[in-house]
C-alpha positions in Angstrom: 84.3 67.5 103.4 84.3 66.4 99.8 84.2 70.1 98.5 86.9 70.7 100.9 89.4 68.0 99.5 88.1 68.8 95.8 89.1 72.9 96.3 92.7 72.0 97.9 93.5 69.2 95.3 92.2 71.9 92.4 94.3 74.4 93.8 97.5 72.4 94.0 97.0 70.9 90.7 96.6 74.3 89.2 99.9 75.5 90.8 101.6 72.4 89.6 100.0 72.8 86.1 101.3 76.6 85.8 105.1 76.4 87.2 106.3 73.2 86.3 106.1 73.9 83.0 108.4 77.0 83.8 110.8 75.0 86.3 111.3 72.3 83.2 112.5 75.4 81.0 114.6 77.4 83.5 116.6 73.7 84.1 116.6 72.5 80.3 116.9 75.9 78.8 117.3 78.8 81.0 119.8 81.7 79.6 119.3 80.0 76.5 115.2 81.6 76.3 115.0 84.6 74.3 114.1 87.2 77.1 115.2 90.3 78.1 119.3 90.0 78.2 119.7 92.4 81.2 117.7 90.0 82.8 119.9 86.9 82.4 122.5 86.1 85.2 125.7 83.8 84.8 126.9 81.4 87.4 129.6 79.0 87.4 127.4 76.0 86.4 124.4 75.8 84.3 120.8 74.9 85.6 121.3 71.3 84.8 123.9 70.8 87.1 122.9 73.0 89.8 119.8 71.2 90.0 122.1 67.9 90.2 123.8 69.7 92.8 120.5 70.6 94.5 118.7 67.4 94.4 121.7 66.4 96.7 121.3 68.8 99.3 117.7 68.1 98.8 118.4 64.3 99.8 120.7 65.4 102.5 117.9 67.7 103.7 115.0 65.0 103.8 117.8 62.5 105.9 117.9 65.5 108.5 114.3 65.8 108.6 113.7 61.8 109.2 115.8 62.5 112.2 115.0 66.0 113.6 110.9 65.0 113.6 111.5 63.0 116.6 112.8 65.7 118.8 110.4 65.2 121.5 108.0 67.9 121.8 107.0 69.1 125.2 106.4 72.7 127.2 110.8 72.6 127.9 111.5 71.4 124.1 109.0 74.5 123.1 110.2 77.0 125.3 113.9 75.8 124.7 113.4 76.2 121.1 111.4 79.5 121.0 114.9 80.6 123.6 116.6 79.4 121.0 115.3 80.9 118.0 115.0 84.7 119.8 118.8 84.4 120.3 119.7 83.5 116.7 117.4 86.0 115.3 119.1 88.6 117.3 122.6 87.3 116.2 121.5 87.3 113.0 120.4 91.1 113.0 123.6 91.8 114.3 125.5 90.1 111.5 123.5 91.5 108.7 124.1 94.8 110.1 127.5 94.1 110.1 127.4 93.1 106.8 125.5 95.8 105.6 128.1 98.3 107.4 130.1 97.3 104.4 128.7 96.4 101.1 126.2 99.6 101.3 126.0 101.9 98.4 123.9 104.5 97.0 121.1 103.1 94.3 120.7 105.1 90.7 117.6 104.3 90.1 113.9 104.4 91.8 115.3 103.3 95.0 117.8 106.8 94.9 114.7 108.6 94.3 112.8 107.8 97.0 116.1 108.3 99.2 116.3 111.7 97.9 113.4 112.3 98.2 113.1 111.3 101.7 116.1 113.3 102.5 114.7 116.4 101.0 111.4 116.1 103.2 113.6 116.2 106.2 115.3 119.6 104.8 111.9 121.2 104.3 111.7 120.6 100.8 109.1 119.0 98.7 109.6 115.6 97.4 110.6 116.5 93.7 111.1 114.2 90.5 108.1 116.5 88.7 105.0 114.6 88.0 107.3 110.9 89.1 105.0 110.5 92.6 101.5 111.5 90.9 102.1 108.8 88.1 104.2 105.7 90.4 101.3 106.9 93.6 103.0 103.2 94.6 106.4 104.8 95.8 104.8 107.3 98.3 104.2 104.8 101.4 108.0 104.0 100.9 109.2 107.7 100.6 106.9 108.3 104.1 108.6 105.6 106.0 112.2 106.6 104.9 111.6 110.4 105.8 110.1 108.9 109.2 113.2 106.9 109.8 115.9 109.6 108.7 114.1 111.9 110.8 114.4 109.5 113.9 118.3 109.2 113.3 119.1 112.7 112.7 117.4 113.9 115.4 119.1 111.5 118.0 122.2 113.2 119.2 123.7 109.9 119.8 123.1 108.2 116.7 126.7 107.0 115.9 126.3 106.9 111.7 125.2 108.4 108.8 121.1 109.2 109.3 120.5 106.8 105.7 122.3 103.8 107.7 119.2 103.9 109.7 117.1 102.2 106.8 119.5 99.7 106.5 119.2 99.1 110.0 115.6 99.1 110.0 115.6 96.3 106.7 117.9 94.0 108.9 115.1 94.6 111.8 112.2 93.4 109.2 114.4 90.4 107.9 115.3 89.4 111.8 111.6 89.4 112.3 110.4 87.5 109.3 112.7 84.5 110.4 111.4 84.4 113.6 108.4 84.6 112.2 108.4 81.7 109.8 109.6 79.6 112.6 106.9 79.8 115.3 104.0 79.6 112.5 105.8 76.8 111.6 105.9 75.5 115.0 102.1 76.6 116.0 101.0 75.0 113.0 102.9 70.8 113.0 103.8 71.3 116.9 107.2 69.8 115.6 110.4 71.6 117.3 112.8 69.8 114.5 110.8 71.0 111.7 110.3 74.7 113.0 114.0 74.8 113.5 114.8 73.8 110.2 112.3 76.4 108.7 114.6 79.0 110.9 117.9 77.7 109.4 116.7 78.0 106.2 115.6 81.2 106.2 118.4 82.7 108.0 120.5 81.3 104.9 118.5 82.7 102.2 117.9 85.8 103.8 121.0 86.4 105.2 122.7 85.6 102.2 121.1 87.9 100.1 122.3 91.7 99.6 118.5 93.5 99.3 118.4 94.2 102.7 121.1 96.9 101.9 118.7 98.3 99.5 116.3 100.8 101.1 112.9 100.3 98.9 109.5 98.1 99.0 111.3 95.1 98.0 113.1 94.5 101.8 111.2 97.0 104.0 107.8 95.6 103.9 109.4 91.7 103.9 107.9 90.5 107.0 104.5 91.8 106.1 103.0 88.2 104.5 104.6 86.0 106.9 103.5 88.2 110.1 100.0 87.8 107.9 99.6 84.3 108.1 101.5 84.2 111.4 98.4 86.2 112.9 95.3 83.8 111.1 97.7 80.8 112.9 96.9 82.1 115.4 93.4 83.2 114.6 92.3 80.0 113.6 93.9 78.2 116.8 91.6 80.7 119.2 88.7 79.9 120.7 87.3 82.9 122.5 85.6 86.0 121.0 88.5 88.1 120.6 89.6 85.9 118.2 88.4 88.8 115.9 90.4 91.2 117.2 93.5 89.1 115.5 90.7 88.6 112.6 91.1 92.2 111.9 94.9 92.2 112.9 95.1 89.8 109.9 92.8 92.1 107.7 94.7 95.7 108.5 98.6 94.2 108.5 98.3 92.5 104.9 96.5 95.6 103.9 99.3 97.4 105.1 101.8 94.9 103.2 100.0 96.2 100.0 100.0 99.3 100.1 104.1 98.8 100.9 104.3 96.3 97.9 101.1 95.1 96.2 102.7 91.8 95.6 101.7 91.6 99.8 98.0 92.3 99.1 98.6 88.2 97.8 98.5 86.9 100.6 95.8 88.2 102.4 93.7 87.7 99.0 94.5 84.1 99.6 93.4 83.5 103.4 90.6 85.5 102.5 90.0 83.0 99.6 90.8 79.7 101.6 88.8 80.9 105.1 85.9 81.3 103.0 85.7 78.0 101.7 86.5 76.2 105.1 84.1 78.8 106.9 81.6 78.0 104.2 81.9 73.6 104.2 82.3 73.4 108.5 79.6 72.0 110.3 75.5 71.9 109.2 74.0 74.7 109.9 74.3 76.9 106.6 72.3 79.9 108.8 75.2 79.5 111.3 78.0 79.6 108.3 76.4 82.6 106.5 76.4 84.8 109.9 80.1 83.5 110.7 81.0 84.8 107.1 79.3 87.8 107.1 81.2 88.8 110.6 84.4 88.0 108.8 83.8 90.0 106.0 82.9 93.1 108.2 86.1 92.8 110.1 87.8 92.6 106.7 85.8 95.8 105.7 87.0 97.4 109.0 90.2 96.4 108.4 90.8 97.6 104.9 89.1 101.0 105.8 91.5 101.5 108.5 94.6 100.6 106.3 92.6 103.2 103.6 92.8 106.1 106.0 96.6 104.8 107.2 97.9 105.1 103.8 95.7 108.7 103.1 97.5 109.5 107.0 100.9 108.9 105.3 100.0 111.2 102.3 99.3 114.1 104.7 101.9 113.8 106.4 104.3 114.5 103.5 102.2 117.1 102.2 101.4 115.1 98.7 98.2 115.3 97.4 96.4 112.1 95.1 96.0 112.7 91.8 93.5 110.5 90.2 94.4 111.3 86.8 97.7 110.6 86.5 97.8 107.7 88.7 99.0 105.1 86.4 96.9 102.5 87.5 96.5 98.8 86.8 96.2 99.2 82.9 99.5 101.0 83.0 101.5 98.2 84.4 99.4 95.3 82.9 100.1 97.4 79.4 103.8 97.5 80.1 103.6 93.8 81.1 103.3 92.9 77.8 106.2 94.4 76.0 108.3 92.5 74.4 111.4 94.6 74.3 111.5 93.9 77.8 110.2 90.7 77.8 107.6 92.2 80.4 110.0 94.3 82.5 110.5 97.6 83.4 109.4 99.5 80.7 108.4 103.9 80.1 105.2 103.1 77.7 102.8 103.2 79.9 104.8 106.2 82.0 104.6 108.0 78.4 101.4 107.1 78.0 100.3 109.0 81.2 102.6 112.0 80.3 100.8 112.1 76.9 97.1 112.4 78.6 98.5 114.9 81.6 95.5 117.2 81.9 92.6 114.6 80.3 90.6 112.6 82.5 91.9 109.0 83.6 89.2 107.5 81.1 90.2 108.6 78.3 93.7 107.1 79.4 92.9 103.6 80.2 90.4 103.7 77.4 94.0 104.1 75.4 95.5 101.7 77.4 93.0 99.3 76.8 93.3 99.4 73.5 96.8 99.0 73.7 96.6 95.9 75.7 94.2 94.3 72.9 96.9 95.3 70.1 99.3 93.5 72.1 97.5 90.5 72.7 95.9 90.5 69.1 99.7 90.9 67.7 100.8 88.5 69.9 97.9 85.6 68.5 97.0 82.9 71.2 100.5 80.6 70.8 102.5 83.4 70.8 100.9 85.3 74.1 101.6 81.6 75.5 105.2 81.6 74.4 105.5 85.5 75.6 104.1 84.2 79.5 106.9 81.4 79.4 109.5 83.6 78.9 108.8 86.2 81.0 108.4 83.6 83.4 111.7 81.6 83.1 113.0 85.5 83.5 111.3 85.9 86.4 112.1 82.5 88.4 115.6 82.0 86.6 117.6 83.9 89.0 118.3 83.6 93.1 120.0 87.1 93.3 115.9 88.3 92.7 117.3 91.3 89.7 121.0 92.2 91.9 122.5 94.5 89.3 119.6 94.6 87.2 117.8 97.8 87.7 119.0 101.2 86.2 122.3 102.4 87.5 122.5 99.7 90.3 125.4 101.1 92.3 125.8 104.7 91.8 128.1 105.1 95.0 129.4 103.6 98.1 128.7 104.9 101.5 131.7 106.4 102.7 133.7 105.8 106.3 130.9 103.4 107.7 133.8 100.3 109.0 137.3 99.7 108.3 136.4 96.0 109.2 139.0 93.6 107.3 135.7 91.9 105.8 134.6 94.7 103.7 137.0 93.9 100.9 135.9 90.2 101.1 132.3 91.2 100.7 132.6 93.5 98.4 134.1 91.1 96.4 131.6 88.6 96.4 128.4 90.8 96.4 129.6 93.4 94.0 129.2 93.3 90.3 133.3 93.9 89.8 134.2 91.8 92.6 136.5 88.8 91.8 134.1 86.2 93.7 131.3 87.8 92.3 130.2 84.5 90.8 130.4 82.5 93.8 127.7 84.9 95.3 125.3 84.4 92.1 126.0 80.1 92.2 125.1 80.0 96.0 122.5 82.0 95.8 120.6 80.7 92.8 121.3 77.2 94.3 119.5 77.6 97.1 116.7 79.1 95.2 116.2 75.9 93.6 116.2 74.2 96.2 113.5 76.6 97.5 111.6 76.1 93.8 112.0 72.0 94.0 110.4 71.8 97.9 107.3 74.1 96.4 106.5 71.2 93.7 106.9 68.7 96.5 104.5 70.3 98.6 102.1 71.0 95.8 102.1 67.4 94.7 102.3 66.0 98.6 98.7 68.2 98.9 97.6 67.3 95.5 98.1 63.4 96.9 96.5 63.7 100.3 93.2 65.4 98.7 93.0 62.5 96.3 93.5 60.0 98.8 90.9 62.0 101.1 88.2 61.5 98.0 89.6 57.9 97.5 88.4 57.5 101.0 85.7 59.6 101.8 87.5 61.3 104.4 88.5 64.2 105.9 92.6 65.1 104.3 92.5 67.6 107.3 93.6 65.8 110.7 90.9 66.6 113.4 91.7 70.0 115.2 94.7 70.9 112.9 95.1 73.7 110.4 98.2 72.0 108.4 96.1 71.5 105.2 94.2 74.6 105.7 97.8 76.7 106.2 99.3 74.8 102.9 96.3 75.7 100.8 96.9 79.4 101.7 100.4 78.9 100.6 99.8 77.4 97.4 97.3 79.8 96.9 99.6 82.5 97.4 102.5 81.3 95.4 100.0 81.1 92.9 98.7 84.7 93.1 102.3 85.5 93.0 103.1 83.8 90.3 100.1 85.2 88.1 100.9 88.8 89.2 104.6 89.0 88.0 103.1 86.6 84.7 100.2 89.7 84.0 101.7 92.9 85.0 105.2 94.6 85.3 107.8 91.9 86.5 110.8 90.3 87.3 112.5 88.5 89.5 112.9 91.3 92.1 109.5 91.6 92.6 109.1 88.2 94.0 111.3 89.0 97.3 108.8 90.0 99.4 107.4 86.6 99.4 110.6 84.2 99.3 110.1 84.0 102.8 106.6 82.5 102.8 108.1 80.1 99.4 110.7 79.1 101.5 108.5 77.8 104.5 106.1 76.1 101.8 108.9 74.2 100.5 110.5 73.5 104.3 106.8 71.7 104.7 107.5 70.0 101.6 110.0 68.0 102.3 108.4 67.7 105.3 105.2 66.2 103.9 107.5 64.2 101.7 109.2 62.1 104.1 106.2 61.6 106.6 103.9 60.2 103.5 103.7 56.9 105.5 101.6 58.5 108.2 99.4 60.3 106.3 
């Protein structure tokens, strides 16, 4: 019990420790850090008072929380809300489709490629781009499922658009999903109809506010991934009989799968695995009883990742594209370009030179390279400055609610063509398009409610940190009996966490945080949540 509070009030202290120094820069300083300029966006306000601005939809939000907690909660309140929340989240496919119909364009960058590509499997062609799949092996999952999908549409007679709209289509699917998700592990979790619906609301405006569903790539396809994660070890944890493993390896296989779509989605799982071990290893008194419970877990988990191992090997035959262990640029590759300061950490082609430089030599004599590289930096760099380096890349990375729009390459290389003729793709265009004339409107909003979002994650961090130093104050249990609450937040601090030291180590930017908004969205939902019930707890 006293391990147990000691471990969730470490954890949120460390996540309060790392980003709040980052949040106090991207308010006090923002644009004004000397990082990558491509990187920078400009809305109508500065941080300063968009966080004014937020704080007051932040009050407004805890005033509708003290009064949506007391919807009553019964079997009609549940099932009426569940009702409920199906219907939006099919109403809100349809309207990002919609949408989608017309802002959609063709991207110049890697996103293009792997549309090409995926287009050219279709054709009977290989996938091209040279040696581009043998180095970034992290693009071929992606490249699979869009050849899979443009297949589907362009063999179905009846298919009434272009075959590409299809992975549109299929991104709106995912982003339907993870709101519905978010809201019933939400609502398995607190049993509190008001707060589950207000983690749906939420989520349906971040998500359908932002434009990435319109890109097909491993930022918006694998998006449900984390959330349907932690959905499934809700549910896990909640289940008493022995096929409770069944979902164990259900959890195990789908965040593996997440990965191997994104890595940033291997996070996740890493942090249930992380937080179920502790709370495995501190229930009850019988250690002999723990060990064997832990050992069965970790052979599920074993199953589990070897199954998503021969998935992903499944997906490589499929396409006809064979691993190259050599050229794989591997971890050292992006940790190596992490550190450039041209970039500020970004996107950068040293380590892809790097590999291109070594084609033929064994991968040792590589990342023995690389390595050395990586010292250079760091040496160059000295202690203060590799600190200095890490908060910049870091206001980069959180200092932006549009998650890199326009940032990448040759963003919008061309519209589809003859998709609508609805009177709102003008209107749209104009507020999600770089040219557009309300273009700035869409960057305010959207990095508004991204503050928001980043203000309710230090509320919940801090709400934890308190309740695990009360528990020690008191020699209790922070944990009410037969609840996961505490468990499920530790998971989520842990995983913002994991996040957060990904994007700060390797590669990054903002747009590699996407894939987990959803799951830093509920966190901060919970938040607030925490926030206003500190009374009873």
């Amino acid at each position: 019990m006293k391990l147990k509070n000691i471990s969730m009030a470490a954890f949120a202290a460390m996540l309060l420790m790392l980003f709040f120094p980052v949040f106090y820069h991207v308010i006090m300083y923002g644009n004004n850090m000397n990082y990558n300029p491509d990187h920078k966006i400009y809305a109508l306000y500065g941080n300063r008072v968009m966080l004014a601005l937020t704080l007051i939809g932040v009050l407004t939000f805890l005033i509708i929380i003290y009064f949506a907690r007391k919807i009553p909660v019964n079997k009609y309140t549940v099932a009426g809300f569940v009702g409920i929340a199906f219907i939006s989240v099919i109403w809100f496919y349809m309207a990002n489709v919609q949408v989608s119909m017309c802002i959609p364009f063709y991207g110049g960058w890697d996103c293009g490629m792997v549309a090409n590509s995926a287009r050219w499997l279709y054709e009977g062609k290989d996938l091209g781009y040279d040696d581009y799949y043998y180095i970034f092996t992290n693009n071929v999952p992606i490249t699979w499922l869009l050849h899979e999908l443009y297949s589907f549409a362009s063999e179905w007679k009846g298919y009434p658009y272009n075959p590409e709209f299809i992975w549109i289509q299929f991104q709106c699917a995912m982003h339907a999903l993870t709101v519905f998700l978010t809201a019933m592990t939400v609502l398995l979790i607190s049993k509190n109809v008001g707060l589950s619906g207000l983690v749906l609301i939420v989520n349906m405006i971040l998500l359908g506010l932002s434009p990435w569903k319109v890109i097909p790539y491993t930022d918006a396809a694998p998006i449900a991934f984390p959330i349907l994660t932690l959905f499934l070890y809700v549910v896990f944890l909640q289940m008493k009989s022995r096929w409770k493993y069944l979902l164990w390896f259900m959890v195990c296989l789908v965040g593996m799968l997440g990965g191997i779509m994104k890595a940033t989605c291997y996070v996740t799982l890493i942090a249930i695995v992380i937080v179920d071990c502790i709370w495995v290893m501190l229930q009850g008194q019988n250690a002999v009883a723990r060990m064997k419970e832990l050992a069965v877990r970790m052979a599920v988990l074993a199953c589990g990742i070897a199954l998503a191992v021969c998935c992903r090997n499944g997906m490589y035959s499929a396409i006809d594209y064979e691993y190259d262990y050599d050229m794989d640029i591997g971890w050292t590759g992006f940790l190596y370009d992490g550190l450039n300061e041209e970039s500020t950490g970004a996107c950068s082609k040293d380590g892809y030179d790097i590999v291109q430089n070594f084609a033929g030599q064994p991968r040792e004599q590589r990342e023995e390279f690389v390595l050395e590289g990586i010292k250079d930096r760091i040496a160059e760099k000295g202690f203060m400055g590799l600190l200095d380096f890490w908060l910049r890349k870091q206001v980069m990375t959180y200092n932006d609610g549009t998650f890199s729009w326009y940032q990448e390459g040759f963003f919008n290389a061309k519209p589809y063509e003859n998709l609508t003729d609805s009177s709102l793709k003008e209107p749209l265009r104009d507020f999600y398009w770089l040219e557009g004339d309300n273009y700035l409107q869409f960057v305010t909003i959207s990095h508004g409610v991204w503050l928001f979002v980043l203000v309710g994650i230090l509320v919940e961090a801090g709400m934890v940190l308190l309740r695990a130093l009360q528990a020690l104050r008191k020699r209790t249990d922070a944990e009410r009996d037969g609840s996961c609450e505490l468990q499920i937040s530790t998971v989520l601090i842990l995983t913002f966490i994991g996040v957060f030291l990904f994007v700060m180590l390797f590669e990054g930017r903002a747009r590699y945080l996407y894939t987990s908004v959803p799951v830093f969205a509920t966190m901060a939902v919970t938040g607030f949540y925490k926030l206003v019930n500190i009374k009873g707890h």
